[in-house]
N, CA and C of each residue as an Amber inpcrd file, in Angstrom:
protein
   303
  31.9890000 -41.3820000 218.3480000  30.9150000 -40.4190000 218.2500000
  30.1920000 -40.3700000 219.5880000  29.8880000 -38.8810000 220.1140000
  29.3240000 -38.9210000 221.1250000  27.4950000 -39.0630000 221.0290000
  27.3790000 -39.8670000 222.2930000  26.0140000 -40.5040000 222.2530000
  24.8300000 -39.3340000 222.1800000  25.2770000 -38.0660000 222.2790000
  24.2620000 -36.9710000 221.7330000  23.9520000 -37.0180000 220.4730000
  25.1520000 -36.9370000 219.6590000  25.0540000 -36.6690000 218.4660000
  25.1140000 -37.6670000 217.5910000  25.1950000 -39.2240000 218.3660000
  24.3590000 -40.4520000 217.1310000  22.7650000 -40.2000000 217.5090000
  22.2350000 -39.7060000 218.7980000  20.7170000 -39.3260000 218.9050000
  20.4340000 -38.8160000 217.8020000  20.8660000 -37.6560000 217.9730000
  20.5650000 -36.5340000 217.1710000  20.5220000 -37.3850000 215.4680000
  21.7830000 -38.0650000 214.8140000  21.4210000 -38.7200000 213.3380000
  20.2990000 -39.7090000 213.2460000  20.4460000 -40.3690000 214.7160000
  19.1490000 -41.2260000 214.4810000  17.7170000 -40.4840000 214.0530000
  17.2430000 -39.0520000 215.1850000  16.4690000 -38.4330000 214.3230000
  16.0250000 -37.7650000 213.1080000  17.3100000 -37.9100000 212.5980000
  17.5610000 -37.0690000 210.9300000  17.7090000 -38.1670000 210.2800000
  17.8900000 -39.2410000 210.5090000  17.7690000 -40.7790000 209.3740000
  16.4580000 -41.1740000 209.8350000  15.4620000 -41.0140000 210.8640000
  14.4790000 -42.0280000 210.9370000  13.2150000 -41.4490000 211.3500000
  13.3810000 -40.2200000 210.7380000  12.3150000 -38.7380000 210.7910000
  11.6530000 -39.0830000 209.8590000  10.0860000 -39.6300000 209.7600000
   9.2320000 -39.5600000 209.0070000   8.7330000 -38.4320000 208.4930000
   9.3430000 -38.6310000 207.0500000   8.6960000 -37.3440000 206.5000000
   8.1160000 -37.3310000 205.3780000   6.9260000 -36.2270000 205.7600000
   5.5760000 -36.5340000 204.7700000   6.0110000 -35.0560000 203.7490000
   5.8230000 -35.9280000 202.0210000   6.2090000 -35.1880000 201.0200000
   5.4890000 -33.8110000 201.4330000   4.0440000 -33.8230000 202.0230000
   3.7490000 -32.5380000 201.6610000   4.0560000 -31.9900000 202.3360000
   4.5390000 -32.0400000 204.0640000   4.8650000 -31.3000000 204.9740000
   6.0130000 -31.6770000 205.6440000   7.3590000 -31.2150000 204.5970000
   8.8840000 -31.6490000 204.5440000   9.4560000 -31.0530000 206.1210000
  10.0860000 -31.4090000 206.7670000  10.3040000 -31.4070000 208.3900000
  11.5720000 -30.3060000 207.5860000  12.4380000 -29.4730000 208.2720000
  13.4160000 -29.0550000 208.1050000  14.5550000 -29.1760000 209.3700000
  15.5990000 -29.0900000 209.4950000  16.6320000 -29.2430000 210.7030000
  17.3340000 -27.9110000 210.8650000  17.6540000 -27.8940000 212.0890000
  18.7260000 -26.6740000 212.2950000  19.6480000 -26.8190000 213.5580000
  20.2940000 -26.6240000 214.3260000  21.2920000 -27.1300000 215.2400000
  21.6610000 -25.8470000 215.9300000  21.3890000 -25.2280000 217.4870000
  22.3830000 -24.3370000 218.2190000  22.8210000 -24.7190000 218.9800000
  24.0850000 -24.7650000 219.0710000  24.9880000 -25.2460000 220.3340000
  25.2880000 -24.3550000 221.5420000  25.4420000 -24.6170000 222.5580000
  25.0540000 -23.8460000 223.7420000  25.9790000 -24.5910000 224.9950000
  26.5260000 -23.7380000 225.5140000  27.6010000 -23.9250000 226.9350000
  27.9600000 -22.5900000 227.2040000  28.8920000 -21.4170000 227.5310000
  29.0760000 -20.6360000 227.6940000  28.7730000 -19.2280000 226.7250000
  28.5110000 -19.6990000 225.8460000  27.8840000 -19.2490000 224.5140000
  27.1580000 -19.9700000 223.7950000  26.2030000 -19.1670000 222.3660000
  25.0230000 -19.5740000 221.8790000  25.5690000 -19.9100000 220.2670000
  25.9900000 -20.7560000 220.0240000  26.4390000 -20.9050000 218.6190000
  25.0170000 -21.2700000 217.3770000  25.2050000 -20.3840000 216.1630000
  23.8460000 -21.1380000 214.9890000  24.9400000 -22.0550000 214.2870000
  24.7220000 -23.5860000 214.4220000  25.6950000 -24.4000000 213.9450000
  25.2920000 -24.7020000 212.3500000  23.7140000 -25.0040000 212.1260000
  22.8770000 -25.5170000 211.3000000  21.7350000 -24.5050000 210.9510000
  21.7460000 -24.1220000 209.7460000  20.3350000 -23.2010000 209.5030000
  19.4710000 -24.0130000 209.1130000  17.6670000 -23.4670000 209.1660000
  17.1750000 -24.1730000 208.2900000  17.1110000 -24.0780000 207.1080000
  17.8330000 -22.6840000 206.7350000  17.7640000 -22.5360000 205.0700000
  18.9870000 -23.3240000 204.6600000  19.7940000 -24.0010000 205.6710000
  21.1620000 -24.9310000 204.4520000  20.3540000 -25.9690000 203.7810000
  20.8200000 -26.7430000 203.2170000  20.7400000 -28.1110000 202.5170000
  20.3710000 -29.0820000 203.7960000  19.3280000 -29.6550000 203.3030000
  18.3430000 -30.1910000 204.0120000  18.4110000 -31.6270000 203.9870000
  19.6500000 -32.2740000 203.0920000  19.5660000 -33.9430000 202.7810000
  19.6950000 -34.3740000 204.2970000  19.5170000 -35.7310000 204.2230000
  19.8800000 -36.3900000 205.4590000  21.7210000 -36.5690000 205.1130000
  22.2420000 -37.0050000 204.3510000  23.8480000 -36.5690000 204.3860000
  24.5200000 -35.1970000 204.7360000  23.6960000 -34.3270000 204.1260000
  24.4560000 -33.0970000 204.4470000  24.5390000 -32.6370000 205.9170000
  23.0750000 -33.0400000 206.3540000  22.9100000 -32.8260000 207.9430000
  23.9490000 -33.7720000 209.1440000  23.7450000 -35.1800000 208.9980000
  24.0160000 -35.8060000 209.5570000  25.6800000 -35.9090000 209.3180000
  26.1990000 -35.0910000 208.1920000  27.9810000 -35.4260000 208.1410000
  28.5530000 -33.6850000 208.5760000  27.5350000 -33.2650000 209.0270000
  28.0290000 -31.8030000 209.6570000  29.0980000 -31.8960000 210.6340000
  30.1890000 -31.2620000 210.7010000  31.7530000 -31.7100000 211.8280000
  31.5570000 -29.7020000 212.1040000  30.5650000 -29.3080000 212.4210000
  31.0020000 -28.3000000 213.0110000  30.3970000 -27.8090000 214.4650000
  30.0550000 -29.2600000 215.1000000  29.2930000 -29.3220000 216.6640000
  30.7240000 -29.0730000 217.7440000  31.0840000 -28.8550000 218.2770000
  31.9180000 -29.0340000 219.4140000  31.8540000 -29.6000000 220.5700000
  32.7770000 -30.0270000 221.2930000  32.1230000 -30.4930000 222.8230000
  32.7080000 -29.2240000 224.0720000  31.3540000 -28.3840000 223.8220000
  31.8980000 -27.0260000 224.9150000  32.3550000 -27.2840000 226.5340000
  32.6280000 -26.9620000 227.1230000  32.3810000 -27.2650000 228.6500000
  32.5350000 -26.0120000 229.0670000  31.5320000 -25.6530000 230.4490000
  31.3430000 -24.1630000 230.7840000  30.2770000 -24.2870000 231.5060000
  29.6420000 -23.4450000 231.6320000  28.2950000 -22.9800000 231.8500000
  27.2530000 -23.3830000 231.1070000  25.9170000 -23.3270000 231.2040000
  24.9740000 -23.7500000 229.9290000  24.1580000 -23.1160000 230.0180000
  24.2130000 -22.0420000 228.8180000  23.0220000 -20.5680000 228.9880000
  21.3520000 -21.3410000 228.2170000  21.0680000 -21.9470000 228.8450000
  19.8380000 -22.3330000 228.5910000  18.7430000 -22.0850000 227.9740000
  18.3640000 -21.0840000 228.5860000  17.6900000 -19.4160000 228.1840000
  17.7550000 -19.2270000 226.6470000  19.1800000 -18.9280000 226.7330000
  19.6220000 -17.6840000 225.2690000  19.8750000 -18.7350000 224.6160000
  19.9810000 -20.2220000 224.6980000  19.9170000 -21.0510000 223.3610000
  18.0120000 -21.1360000 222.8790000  17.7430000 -20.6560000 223.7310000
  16.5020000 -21.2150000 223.3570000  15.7600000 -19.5520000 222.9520000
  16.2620000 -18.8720000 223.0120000  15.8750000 -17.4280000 222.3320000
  16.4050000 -17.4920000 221.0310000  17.5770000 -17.9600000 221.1020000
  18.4110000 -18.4210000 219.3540000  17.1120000 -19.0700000 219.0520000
  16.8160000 -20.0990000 219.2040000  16.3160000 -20.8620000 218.5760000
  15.1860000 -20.8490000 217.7630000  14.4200000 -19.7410000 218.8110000
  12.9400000 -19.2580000 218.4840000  13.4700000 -18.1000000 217.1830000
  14.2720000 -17.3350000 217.6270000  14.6590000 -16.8190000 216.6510000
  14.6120000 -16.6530000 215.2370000  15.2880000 -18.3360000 215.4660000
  15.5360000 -19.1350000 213.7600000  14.2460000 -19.5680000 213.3440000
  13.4430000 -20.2780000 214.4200000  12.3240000 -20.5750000 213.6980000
  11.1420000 -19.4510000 213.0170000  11.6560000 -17.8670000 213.5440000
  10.6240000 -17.1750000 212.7240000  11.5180000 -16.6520000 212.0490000
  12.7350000 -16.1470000 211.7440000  13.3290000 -15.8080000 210.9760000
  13.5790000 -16.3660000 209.5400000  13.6930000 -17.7660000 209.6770000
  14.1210000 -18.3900000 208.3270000  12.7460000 -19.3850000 208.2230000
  11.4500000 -19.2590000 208.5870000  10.2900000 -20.2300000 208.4750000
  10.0230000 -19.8020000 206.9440000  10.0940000 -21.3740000 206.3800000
   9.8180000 -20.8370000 204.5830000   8.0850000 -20.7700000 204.3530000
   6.9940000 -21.0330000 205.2970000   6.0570000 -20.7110000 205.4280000
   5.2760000 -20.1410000 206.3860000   5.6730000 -18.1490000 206.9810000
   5.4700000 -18.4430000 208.0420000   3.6600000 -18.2650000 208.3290000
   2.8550000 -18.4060000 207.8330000   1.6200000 -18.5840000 208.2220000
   1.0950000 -19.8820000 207.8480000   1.9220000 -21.0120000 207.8250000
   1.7630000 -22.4340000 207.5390000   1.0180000 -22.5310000 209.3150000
   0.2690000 -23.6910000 209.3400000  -0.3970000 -24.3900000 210.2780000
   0.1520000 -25.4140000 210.4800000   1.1410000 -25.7390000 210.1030000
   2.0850000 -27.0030000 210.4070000   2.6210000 -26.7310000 211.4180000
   2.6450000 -28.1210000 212.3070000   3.5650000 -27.6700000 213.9110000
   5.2780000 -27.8470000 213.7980000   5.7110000 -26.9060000 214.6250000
   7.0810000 -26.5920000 214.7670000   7.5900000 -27.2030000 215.9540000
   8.7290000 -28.1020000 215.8030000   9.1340000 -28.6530000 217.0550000
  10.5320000 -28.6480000 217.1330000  10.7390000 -28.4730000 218.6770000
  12.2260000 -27.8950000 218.8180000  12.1020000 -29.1860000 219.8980000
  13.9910000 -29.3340000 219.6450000  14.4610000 -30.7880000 220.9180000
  15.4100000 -30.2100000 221.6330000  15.6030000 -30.2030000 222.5560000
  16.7870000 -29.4820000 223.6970000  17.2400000 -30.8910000 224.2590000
  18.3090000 -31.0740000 224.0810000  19.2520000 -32.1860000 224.6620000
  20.3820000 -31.0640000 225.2230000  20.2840000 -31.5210000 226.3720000
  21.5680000 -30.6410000 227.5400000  22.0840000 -31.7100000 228.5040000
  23.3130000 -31.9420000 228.4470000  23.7440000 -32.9370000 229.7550000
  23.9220000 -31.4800000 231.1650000  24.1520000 -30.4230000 230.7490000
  24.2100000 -29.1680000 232.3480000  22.9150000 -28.9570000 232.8900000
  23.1810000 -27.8520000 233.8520000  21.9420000 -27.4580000 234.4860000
  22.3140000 -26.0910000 234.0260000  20.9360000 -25.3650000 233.9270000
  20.6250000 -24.4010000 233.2610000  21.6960000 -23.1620000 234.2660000
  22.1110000 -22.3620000 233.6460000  22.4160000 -21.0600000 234.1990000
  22.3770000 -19.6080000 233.3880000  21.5600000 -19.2220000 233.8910000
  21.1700000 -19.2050000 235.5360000  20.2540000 -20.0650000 235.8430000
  20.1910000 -20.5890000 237.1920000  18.9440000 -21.4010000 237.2350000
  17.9110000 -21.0660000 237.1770000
């Protein structure tokens, strides 16, 4: 397993989460293209997340940018509360440099 993606389970096994304000996950993968790997509307267990086999290891370019326009995307598109006051947090793990720079 690559050392991104035991990060990545470590945060989905050791994500404190408070009953009333349930964290949700979602996953875009990004190198020459912008993949939605993980919604936040799938199944939300820590198994279902963490045994997901549909990450790849891209090599290419790394559109930086447009993963992170996906991303925002998802978070207002599928937010199951969107005038909640709860904070929203996104993690960008990239081993490239952005391109464009």
């Amino acid at each position: 397993m690559s050392p991104k993606k035991a990060f990545m389970i470590d945060i989905v096994q050791n994500y404190d989460n408070d009953a009333l304000h349930p964290t949700r996950f979602s996953v875009v993968e990004f190198s020459n293209g912008v993949f939605e790997r993980y919604s936040f509307l799938q199944d939300q267990s820590t198994s279902a997340i963490t045994n997901n086999n549909s990450l790849n290891l891209l090599n290419s370019v790394t559109y930086t940018r447009t993963a992170n326009g996906v991303a925002i995307e998802m978070f207002v598109r599928d937010t199951i509360n969107p005038g909640s006051p709860n904070p929203m947090t996104m993690v960008l793990i990239t081993d490239g440099v952005p391109y464009p720079s």
